[in-house]
C-alpha positions as CSV (number, residue, x, y, z in Angstrom):
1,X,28.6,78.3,35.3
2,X,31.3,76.1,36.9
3,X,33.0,79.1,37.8
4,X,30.4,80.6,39.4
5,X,29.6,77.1,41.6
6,X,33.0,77.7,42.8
7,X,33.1,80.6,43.8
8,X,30.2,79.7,46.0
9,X,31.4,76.9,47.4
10,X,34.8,78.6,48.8
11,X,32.4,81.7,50.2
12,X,30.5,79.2,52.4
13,X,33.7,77.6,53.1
14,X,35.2,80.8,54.2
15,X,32.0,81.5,56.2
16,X,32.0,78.3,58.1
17,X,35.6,78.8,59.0
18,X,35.0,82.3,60.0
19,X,31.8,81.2,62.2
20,X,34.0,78.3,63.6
21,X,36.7,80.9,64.9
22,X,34.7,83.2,66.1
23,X,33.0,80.4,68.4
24,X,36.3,78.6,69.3
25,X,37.5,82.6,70.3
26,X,34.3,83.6,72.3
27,X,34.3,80.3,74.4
28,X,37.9,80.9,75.9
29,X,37.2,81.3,79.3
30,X,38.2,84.7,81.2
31,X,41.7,84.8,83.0
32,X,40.8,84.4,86.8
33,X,42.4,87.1,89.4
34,X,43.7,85.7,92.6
35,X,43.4,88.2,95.2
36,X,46.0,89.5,98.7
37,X,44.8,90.8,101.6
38,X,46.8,93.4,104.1
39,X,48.8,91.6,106.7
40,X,50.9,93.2,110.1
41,X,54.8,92.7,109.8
42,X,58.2,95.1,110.3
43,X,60.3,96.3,107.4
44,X,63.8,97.4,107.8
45,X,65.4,99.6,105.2
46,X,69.1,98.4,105.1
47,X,71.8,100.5,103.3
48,X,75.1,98.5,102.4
49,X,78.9,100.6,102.4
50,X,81.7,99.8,100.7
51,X,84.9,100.2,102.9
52,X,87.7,98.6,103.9
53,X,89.1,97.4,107.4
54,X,92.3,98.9,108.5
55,X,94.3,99.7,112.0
56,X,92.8,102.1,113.9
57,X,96.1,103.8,114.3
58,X,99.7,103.6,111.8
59,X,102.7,104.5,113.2
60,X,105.5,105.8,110.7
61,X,109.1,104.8,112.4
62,X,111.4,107.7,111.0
63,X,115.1,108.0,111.8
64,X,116.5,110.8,113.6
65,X,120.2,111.3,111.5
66,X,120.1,111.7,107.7
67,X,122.6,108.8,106.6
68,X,122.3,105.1,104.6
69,X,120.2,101.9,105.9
70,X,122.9,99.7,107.2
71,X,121.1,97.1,108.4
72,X,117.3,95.7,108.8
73,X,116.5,93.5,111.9
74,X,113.2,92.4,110.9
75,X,110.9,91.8,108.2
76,X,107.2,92.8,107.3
77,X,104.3,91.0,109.6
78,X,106.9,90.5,112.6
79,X,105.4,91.8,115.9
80,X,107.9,94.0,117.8
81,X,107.6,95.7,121.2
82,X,107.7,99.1,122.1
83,X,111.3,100.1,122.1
84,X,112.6,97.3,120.2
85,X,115.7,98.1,117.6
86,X,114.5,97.8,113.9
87,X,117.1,99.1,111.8
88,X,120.7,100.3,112.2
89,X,121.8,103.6,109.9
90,X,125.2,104.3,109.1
91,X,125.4,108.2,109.0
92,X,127.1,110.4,105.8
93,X,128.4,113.3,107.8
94,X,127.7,116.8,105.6
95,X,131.1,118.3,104.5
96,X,129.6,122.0,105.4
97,X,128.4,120.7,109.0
98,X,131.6,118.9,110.2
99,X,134.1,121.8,108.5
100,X,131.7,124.3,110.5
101,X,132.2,121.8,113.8
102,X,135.9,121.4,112.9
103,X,135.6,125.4,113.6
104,X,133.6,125.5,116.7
105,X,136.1,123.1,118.5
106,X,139.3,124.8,117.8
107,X,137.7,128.1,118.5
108,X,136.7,126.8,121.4
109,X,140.4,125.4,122.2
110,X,141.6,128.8,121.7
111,X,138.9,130.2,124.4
112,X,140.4,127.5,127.3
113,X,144.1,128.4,126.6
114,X,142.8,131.9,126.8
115,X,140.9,131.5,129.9
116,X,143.9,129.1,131.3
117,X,146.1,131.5,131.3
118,X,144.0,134.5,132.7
119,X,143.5,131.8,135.8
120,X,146.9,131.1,136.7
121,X,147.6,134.8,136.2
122,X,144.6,135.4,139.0
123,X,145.7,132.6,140.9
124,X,149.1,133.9,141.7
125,X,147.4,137.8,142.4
126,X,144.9,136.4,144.4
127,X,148.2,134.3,146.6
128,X,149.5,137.8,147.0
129,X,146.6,139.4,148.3
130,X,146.6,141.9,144.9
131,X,143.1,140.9,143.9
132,X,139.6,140.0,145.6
133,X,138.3,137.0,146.5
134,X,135.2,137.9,143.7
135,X,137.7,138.3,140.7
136,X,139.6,135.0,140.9
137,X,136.6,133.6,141.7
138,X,135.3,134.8,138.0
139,X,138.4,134.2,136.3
140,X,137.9,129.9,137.8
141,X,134.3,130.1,136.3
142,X,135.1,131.7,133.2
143,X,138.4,128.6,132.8
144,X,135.8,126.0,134.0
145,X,133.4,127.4,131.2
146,X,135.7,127.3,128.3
147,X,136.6,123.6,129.1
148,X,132.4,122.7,128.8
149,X,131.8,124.7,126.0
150,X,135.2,123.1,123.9
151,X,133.5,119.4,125.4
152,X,129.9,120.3,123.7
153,X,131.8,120.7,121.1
154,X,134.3,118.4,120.7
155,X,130.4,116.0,121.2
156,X,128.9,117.8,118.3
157,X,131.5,117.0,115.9
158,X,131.7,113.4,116.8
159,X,127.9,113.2,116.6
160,X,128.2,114.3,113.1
161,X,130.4,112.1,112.4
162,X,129.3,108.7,114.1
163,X,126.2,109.2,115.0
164,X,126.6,109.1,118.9
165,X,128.9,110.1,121.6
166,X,131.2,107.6,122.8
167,X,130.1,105.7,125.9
168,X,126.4,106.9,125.5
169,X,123.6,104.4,126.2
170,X,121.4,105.1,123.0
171,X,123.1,105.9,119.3
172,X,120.5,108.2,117.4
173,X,121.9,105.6,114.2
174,X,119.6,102.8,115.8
175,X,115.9,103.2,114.9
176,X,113.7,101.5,117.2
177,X,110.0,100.5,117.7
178,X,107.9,103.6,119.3
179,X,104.8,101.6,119.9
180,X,103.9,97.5,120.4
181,X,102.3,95.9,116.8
182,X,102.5,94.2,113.9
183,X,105.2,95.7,111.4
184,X,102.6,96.2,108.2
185,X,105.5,98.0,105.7
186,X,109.4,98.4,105.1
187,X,109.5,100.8,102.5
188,X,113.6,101.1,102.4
189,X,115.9,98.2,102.0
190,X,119.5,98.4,102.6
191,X,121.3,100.8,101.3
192,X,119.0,103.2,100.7
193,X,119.5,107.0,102.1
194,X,117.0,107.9,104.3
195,X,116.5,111.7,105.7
196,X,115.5,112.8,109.6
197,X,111.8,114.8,109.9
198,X,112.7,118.4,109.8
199,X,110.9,121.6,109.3
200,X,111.1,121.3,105.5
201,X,110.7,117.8,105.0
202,X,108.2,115.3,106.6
203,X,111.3,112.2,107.0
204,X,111.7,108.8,105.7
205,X,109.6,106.2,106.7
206,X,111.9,103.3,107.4
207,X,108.4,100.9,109.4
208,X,105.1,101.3,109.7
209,X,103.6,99.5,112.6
210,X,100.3,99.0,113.7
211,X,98.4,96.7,116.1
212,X,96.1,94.5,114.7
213,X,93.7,93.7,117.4
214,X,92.3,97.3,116.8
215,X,90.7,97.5,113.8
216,X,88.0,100.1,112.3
217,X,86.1,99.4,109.2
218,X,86.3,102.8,107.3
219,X,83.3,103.3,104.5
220,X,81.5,106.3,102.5
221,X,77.9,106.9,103.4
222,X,75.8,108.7,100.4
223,X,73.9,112.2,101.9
224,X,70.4,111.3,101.2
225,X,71.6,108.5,104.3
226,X,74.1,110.0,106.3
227,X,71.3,111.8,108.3
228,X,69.6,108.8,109.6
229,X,73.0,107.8,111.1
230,X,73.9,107.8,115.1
231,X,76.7,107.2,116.7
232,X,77.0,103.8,118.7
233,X,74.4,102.2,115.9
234,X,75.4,98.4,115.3
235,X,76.9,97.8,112.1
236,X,77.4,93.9,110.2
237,X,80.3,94.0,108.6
238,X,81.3,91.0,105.8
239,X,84.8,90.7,104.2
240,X,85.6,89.6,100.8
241,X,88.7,87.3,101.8
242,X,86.5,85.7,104.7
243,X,82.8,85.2,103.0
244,X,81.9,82.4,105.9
245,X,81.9,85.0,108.8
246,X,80.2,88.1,110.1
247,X,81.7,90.4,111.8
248,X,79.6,92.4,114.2
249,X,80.9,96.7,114.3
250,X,79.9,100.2,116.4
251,X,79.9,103.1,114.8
252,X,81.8,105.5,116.4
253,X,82.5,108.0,113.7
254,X,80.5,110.2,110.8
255,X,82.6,113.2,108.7
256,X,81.2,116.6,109.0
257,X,81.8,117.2,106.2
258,X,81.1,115.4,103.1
259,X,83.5,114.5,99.5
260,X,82.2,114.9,96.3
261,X,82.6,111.5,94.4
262,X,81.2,110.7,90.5
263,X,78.7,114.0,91.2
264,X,77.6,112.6,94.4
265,X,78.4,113.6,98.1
266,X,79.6,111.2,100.6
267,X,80.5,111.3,104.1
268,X,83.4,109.0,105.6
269,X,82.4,107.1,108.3
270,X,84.4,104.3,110.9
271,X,82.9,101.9,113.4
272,X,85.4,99.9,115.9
273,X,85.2,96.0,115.0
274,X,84.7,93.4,116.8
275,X,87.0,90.8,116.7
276,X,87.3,87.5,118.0
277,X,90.5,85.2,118.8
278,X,90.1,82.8,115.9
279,X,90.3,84.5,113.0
280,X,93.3,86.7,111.7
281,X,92.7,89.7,109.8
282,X,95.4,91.7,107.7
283,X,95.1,95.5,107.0
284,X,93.5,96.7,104.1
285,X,90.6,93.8,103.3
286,X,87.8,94.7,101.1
287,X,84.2,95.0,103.1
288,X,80.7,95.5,103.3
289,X,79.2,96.9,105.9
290,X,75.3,96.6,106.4
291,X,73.4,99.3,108.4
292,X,69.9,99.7,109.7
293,X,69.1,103.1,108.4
294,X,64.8,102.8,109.2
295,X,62.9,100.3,110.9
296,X,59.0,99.9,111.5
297,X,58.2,96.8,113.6
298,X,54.0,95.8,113.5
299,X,53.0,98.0,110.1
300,X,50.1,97.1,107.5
301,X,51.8,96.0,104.9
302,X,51.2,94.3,101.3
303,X,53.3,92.6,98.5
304,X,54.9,95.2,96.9
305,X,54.2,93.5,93.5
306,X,50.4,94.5,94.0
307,X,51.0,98.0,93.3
308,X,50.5,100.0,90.2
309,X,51.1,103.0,89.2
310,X,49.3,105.8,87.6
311,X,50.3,106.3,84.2
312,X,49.8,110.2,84.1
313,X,50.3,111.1,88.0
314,X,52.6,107.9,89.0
315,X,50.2,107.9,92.2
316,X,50.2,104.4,93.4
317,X,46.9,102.4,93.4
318,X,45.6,99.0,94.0
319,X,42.5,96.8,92.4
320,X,40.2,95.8,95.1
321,X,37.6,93.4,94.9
322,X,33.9,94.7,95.1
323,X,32.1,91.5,94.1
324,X,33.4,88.2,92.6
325,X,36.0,89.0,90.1
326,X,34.9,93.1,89.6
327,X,37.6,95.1,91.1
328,X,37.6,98.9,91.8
329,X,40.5,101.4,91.4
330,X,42.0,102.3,95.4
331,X,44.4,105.2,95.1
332,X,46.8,104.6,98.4
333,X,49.3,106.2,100.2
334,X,52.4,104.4,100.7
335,X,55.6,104.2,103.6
336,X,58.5,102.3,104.0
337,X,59.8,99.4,101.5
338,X,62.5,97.1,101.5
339,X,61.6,96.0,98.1
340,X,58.9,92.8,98.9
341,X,56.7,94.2,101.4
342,X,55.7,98.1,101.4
343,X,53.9,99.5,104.1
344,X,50.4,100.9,103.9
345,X,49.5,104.3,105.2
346,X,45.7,104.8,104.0
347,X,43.2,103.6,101.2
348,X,42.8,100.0,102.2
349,X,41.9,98.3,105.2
350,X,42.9,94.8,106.9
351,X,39.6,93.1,105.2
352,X,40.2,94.2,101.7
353,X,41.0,91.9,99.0
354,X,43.5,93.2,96.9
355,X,44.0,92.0,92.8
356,X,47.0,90.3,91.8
357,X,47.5,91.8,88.8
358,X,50.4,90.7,87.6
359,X,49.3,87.0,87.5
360,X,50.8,85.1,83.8
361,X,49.7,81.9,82.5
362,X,52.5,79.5,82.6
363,X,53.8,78.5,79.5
364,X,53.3,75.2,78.2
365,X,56.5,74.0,76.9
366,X,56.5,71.1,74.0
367,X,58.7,68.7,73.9
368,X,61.4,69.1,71.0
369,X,60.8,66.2,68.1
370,X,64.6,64.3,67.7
371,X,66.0,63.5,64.5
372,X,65.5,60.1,65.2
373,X,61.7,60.8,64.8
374,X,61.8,62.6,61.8
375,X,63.8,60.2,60.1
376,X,60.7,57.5,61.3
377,X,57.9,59.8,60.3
378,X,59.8,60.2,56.9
């Protein structure tokens, strides 16, 4: 019998809780939907490129004689002039060149005591009337060309050897600036052999110069971009060693034809930058440059956290209001986002009032109990 009085006692127990829940549950009031209407603004679509910002033209200094650096007259970020001597070689005459020379100037020596004699002879026919005018005259010029012909010679060989003729204004062993600029990189120090440009072989580099007052910024532009590009469009360009400045840029330059890079194509592009007097740039600095690939200036437009998205069919679609707090499904058609505001091409109109749907109930945060407390409570 007790038993039994127990057990009724915990069932209405557990039916007054149960009835007490279900009260405390049904009289939480309803979450209530702030709404967004349509409003007229611009969007620009911006597309950012990685580059860097280098001369607009390098010139490689090469030397003109294979032989050894003997001397370098100037260091790395000196600004030379046009014509200005650099570096000094010393040349290392080739054994097979100068014996060959060695050749061509006694042959050559043999040719004027050939053609010495042959003149006197003709001289002293010509005094005794036994031979025209018209053959002593070819016997002088063939003398006269022996001794030019063992000269140019006697000139190559000494060239080989030194460098330069003696008495000449320039010495092909001086290397000197080709253009006014900034010397960017010595990539020889002394000592080290350096070989003229030929037909087989591009030459040592002994400077590279460059003027810094010309520089591009040089980037990669992804395809799905690189059509929406024209030439002369302004460019902002921001540099990683100089974060407090902008630098404005034209671009003057798009590749016809693109590189494929990690399984995408891009196209190389350049725009001229603007510099100004205060601040010194070196070759080679890291950038950003920021372009305006689309713009729409007065558009409808909404919050672009207002859309969703058809589960099935990914069509976009808004809630709009009908009556106070019952919304109806919009399916829309959509432009142009940056990534806050997306424009609006039909389904809604400037009046509507569009469900925030994404709306959260902020979070109520309890402060933590200290140790100190529980030690009191205890």
């Amino acid at each position: 019998m007790k038993t039994k009085n127990i057990l009724i006692v915990l069932l209405i127990l557990g039916l007054l809780f149960a009835i007490a829940y279900f009260v405390r549950t049904n009289s939480t009031p309803s979450i209530q939907y702030d709404t967004s209407t349509p409003f007229i603004s611009s969007i620009q679509k911006t597309s950012v490129v990685t580059g860097t910002v280098i001369p607009e033209d390098e010139v490689d200094i090469k030397p003109q004689l294979n032989g050894i650096i003997d001397n370098i007259l100037v260091e790395e970020g000196d600004i030379v002039e046009n014509g200005q001597l650099i570096a000094i070689i010393k040349v290392v005459p080739d054994e097979r060149s100068v014996y060959a020379a060695r050749a061509q100037v006694t042959a050559a020596k043999l040719t004027v005591e050939n053609a010495d004699r042959q003149f006197k002879r003709a001289k002293e026919l010509f005094q005794k009337d036994i031979i025209s005018q018209q053959d002593y005259e070819d016997a002088e010029l063939s003398f006269n060309s022996a001794k030019e012909n063992l000269l140019a010679a006697e000139n190559d060989l000494e060239i080989l050897r030194k460098g330069s003729v003696a008495g000449s204004s320039t010495a092909n062993t001086n290397i000197r600036a080709t253009v006014s600029g900034t010397i960017l990189e010595i990539p020889v120090k002394l000592g080290d052999q350096v070989i003229a440009a030929n037909n087989f072989n591009e030459g040592t580099s002994v400077a590279i110069i460059a003027d810094l007052n010309k520089m591009i910024f040089e980037g990669q532009v992804d395809e799905a971009e690189v059509g929406k590009l024209e030439i002369g469009q302004s460019l902002i360009v921001n540099m990683a060693a100089i974060p407090e400045k902008e630098f404005d840029a034209k671009l003057k330059f798009v590749a016809p034809k693109g590189t494929e890079q990690g399984g995408a194509v891009q196209f190389k592009i350049e725009a001229d930058l603007i510099l100004d007097e205060d601040t010194f740039i070196r070759a080679g600095y890291s950038a950003n440059g920021s372009l305006v690939v689309e713009d729409k200036q007065e558009i409808m437009v909404i919050a672009e956290a207002l859309l969703q998205f058809d589960r099935r069919t990914q069509q976009p679609y808004v809630e709009v209001e009908v009556s106070d707090q019952n919304f109806e499904r919009r399916d829309i058609t959509i432009g142009l986002s940056d990534g806050i505001k997306v424009e609006i091409l039909s389904g809604v109109s400037m009046e509507d009032k569009i469900k925030i749907w994404n709306k959260t109930e902020p979070i109520k945060i309890e402060p933590e109990e200290s140790a100190f407390d529980q030690f009191r409570e205890d």
